[in-house]
C-alpha positions in Angstrom: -3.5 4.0 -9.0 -0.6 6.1 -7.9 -0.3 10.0 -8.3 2.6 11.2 -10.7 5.2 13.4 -9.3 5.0 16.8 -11.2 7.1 16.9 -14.6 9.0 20.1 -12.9 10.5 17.6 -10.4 14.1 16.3 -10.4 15.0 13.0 -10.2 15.1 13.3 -6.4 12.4 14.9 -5.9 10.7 12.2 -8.0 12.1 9.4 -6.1 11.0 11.2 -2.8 7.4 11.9 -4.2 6.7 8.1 -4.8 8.6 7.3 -1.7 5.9 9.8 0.0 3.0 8.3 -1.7 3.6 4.4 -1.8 4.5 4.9 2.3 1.2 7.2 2.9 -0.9 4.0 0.6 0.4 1.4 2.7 -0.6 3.1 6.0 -3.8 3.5 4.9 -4.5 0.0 3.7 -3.2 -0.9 7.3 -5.7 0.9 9.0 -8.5 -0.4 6.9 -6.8 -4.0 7.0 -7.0 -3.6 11.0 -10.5 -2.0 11.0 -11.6 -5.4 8.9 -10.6 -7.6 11.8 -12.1 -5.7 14.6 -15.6 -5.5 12.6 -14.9 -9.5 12.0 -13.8 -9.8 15.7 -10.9 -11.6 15.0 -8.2 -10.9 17.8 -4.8 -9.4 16.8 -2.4 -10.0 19.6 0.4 -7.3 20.0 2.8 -9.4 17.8 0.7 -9.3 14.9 -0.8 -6.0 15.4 3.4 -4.9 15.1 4.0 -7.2 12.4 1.0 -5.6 10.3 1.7 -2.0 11.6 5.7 -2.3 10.6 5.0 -4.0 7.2 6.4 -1.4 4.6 5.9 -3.7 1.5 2.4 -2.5 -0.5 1.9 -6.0 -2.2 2.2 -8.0 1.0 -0.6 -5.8 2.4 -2.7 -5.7 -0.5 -2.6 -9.7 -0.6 -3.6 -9.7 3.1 -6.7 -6.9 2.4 -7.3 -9.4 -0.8 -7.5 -12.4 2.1 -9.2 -10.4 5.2 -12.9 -11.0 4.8 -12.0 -15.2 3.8 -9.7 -16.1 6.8 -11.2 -17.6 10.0 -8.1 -16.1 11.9 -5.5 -13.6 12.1 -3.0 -16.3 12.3 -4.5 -17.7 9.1 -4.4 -14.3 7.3 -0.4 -13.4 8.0 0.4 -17.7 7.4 
């Protein structure tokens, strides 16, 4: 569930607010998404490790936090 932007906010400031948020949610499913693998010891090679870290779309890494504890390998996961 995302925070609402105060009511006070203009339409900018909205739009900026949920920019803020959705971009602070992603990062932090990243980290837990990476801290997944290295508890499964599944090797991330720098390629993937930037394609997961650069990712910017919230659905794509929720379906790959929904996938991370069923996948036998990182290459599997980002297929």
């Amino acid at each position: 569930m995302m925070p609402e932007a105060p009511k006070y906010f203009s339409e900018s400031q909205r739009a900026s607010f949920d920019k803020g948020v959705t971009e602070g949610m992603t990062r932090g499913r990243i980290d837990t998404l990476l801290k997944l693998l290295s508890h499964r010891e599944l090797r991330v090679t720098e390629d993937q490790r930037r394609r997961i870290t650069t990712c910017t779309e919230l659905a794509i890494v929720d379906s790959w936090l929904d996938r991370v504890l069923e996948v036998a390998s990182v290459d599997e996961l980002l297929g």
